[in-house]
Structure formats: C-alpha cells, structure tokens
N, C-alpha and C positions, 0 to 999 in steps of 0.2 A: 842586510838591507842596503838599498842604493843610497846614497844621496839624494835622489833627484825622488825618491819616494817617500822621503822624510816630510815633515810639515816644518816651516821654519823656526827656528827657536829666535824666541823676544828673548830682551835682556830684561833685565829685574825693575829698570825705568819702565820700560814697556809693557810691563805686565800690571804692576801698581797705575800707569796713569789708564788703562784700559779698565783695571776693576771701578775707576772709580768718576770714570765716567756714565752718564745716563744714555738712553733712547736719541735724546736730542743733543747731547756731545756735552752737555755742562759738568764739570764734576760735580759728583751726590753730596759733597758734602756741602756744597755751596747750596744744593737745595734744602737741604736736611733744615741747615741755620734756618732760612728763611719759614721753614711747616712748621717749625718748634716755636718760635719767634710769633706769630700770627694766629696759629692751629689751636693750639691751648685754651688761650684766651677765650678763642671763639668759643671751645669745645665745653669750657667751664661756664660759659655764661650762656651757651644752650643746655647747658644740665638744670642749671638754676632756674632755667625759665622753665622745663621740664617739670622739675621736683613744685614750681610756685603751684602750674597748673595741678598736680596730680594733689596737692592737697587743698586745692581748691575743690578738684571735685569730690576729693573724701569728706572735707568740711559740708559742703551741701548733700551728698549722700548719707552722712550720718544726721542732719537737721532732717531730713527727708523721711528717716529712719524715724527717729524721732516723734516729727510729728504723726506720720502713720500710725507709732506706736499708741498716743495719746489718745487719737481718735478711736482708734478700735477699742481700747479702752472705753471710750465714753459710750461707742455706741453699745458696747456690751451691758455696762452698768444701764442706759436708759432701756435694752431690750428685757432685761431682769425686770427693771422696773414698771415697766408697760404689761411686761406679762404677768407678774402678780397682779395688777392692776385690773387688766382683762378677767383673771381667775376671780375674784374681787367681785367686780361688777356682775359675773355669771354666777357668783352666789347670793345676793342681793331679792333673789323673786324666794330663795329659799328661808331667809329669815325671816323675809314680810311672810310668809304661808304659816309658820312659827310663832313671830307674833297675833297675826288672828287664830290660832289653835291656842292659845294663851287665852286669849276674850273669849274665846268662847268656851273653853273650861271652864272660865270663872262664871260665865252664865247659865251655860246646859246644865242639862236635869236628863238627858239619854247620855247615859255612858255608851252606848255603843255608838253614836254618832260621834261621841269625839275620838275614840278606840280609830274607829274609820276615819277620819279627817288626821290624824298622827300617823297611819299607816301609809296613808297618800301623800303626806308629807317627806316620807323616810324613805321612799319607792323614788322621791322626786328626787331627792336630796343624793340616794344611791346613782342617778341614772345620768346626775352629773357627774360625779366622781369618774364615772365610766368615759362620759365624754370629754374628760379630761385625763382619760390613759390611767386612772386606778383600777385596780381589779383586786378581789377577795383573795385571798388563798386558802384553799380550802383546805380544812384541815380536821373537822370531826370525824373520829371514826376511820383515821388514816394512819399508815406507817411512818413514825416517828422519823422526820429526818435534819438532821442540823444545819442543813444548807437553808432550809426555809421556817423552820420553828425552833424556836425556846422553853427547852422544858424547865417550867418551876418548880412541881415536884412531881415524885411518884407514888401511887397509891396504888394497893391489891388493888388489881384485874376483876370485875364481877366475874367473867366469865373465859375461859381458856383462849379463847379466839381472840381476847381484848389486849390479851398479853404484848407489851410491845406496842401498842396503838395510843390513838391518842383516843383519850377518853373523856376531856373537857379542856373546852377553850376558853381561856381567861381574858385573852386579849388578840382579837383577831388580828391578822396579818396582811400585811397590803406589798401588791408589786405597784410601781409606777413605768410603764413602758417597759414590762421583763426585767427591772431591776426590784428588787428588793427595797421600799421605803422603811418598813419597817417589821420585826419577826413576828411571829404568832406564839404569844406565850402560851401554855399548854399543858395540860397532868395526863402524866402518861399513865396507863399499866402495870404492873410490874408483876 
C-alpha cells in the first residue's frame, strides 16, 4: 500500500482526547459529572412521587372494592328477604281459606260440603306452589331411581310387573325450578 492511501495515524493523545469528547466538543466525562450530580435526585423523587400516586389509587381501588363488596352483600341479603316476604304474603289468602274450613267444620252437619271446601282449598294451595316453580314428582307406580327418590324400604312386589317400581309413596318429592328440593321417599318392590 501507498502512503498517500493510508488514513493518518493519531498518536495515543489523540485518540483518548477524541473518545472522550461529545457531539458538541465537551469532554463526556465532564458531562457524565454533571447527569449523575442532578439526574438521580430528579429520578428518585419522580419514583417516589410515582410509587405515592400508584398507591394512592390501589388505596381507593381497594375502598372501592370494598364498598361494592358490602353493598352487594346487602342487597343480596334484603333481596332474600323481600322474597320470602313476597312468598309470605302469596300464602296469606291460603291460610285465611284454612281457617274458615276450621269454622266451618266445627259447625257443619254435611260432610260432604266440608270434604269440598278442603279439596278447593288444597287445589289453591297446589296452584301456588306451582306458581312459585314447585312441581310434584311423580313417582307412583314408576322406575325406581336414585337421582330423584329415596327408598325406605322394600317389600314383595304384589305382582311381577311391580318388581323394581315403586309401589308406595311415603313422602312425595318436590323439584324447585328443575332442581331437586327435596326426594320422594318411597317402598319399592322387590
């Protein structure tokens, strides 16, 4: 290679004071002093004012929390409360009907009139149940199954067909809304 196609070679001053100048000719290190000096300070006391706010807003997000929780609570407990209340109220025409079938047992002289006035009573009494999502389950005369009835015991089957059924109901069985309130206890067959 030429000379003259070499690139010039700096000496060792010249090389150090080149690294260690900036963009604008200052040496870095003189800048350095001054960000380290100044930058910190700033940098920590915008963390801190940072960190104040963010548990500021966790502090009111969890009150927030909080009270929402309480409330829904409350309104749960008055909605429970209201609604037995409601159910309550819609059985109220069925016990006044119950007490005059009382009176008027103690004064009739037709049994079949009060026979009738207890049947219209029990027909009313069913027809709410219903309109408050009870339903029967039926279970005389049906295949024995343990998801919706309880057998209490079993006795011989009268007849081969009975085998395995249910053959009497002891304690009928209620759904509330397709759920299960309570089972159908039941004598099976055997």
């Amino acid at each position: 290679m030429n000379k003259e196609n070499q690139p010039p070679v700096k000496s060792k001053e010249t090389k150090g004071k080149a690294k260690n100048k900036t963009q604008s000719g200052k040496p870095a290190a003189a800048r350095s002093k001054k960000t380290k000096s100044t930058h910190p300070a700033k940098e920590i006391h915008d963390l801190k004012k940072q960190i104040e706010e963010l548990n500021d807003k966790y502090l009111r997000l969890s009150a927030e929390y909080d009270n929402y929780r309480k409330r829904t609570l409350k309104e749960k407990m008055e909605l429970v409360k209201s609604g037995g209340e409601q159910v309550l109220i819609n059985i109220l025409p069925v016990v006044d009907n119950l007490d005059r079938a009382l009176q008027s047992i103690r004064e009739a002289h037709d049994l079949e009139a009060v026979k009738e006035g207890i049947e219209l009573i029990n027909n009313k009494f069913k027809e709410f149940l219903t309109q408050n999502g009870v339903k029967e389950i039926e279970s005389q005369d049906q295949e024995f199954n343990t998801d919706i009835h309880e057998a209490v015991t079993k006795i011989p089957a009268p007849t081969p067909e009975q085998k395995g059924k249910i053959i009497d109901v002891i304690e009928k069985g209620y759904y509330l809304h397709d759920r299960i309130i309570r089972f159908a206890k039941v004598v099976i067959g055997d």
